[in-house]
N, C-alpha and C positions, 0 to 999 in steps of 0.2 A: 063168307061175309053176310054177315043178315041184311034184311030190307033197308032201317032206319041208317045202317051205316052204309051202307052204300049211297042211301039218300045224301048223307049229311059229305059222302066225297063229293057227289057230282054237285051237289049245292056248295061247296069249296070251292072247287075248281071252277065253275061257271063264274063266281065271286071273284076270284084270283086274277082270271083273264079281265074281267072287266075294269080292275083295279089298273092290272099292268098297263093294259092299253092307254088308260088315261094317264099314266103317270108317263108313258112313252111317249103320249102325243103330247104333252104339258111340257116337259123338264127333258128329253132325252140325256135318260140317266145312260152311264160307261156301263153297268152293269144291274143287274135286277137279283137280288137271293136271296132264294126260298127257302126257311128251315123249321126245324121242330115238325111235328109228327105229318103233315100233309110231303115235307120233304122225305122224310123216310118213308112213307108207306102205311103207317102206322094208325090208319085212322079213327077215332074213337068218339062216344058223343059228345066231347069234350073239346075236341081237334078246333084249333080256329088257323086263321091267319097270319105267319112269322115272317116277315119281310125286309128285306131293306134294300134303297135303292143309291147307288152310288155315281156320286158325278163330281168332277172337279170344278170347284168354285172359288174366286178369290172372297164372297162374301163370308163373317166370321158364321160358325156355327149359332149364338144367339139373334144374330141379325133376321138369318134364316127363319129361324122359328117364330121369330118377331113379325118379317115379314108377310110368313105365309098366314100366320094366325089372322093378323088384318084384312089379308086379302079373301080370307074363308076357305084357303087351300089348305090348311092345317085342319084334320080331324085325325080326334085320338077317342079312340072307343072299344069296348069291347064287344065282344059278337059272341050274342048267346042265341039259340034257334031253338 
């Protein structure tokens, strides 16, 4: 594994964790999963972050994103380094 991709794992992962924590201490989601190439191994200078967080809610799905949007807990971005 050369330098930059090594960089760009532990610059992942470091990301990742900081992500989960908040979204665990926020929302305690049922489950948290990781996919696309950080979940396989696979890392590249390209690699970002595929996630999804799962909880059971009676609110509807647009409500959610309504919600969180107003509250500033909604960000949607892409991650380029």
């Amino acid at each position: 594994m050369n330098i930059q991709i090594k960089q760009k794992k532990e610059d992942l992962e470091k990301e990742l964790r900081k992500i989960v924590s908040v979204i665990i201490k926020n929302h305690s989601p049922e489950k948290v999963i990781l996919f696309g190439s950080p979940a396989d191994g696979n890392i590249h200078e390209w690699s970002n972050i595929n996630s999804a967080f799962i909880k059971e809610t009676e609110e509807k799905f647009i409500d959610r994103l309504h919600n969180r949007r107003e509250e500033g807990r909604l960000e949607l971005w892409e991650y380029q380094n």
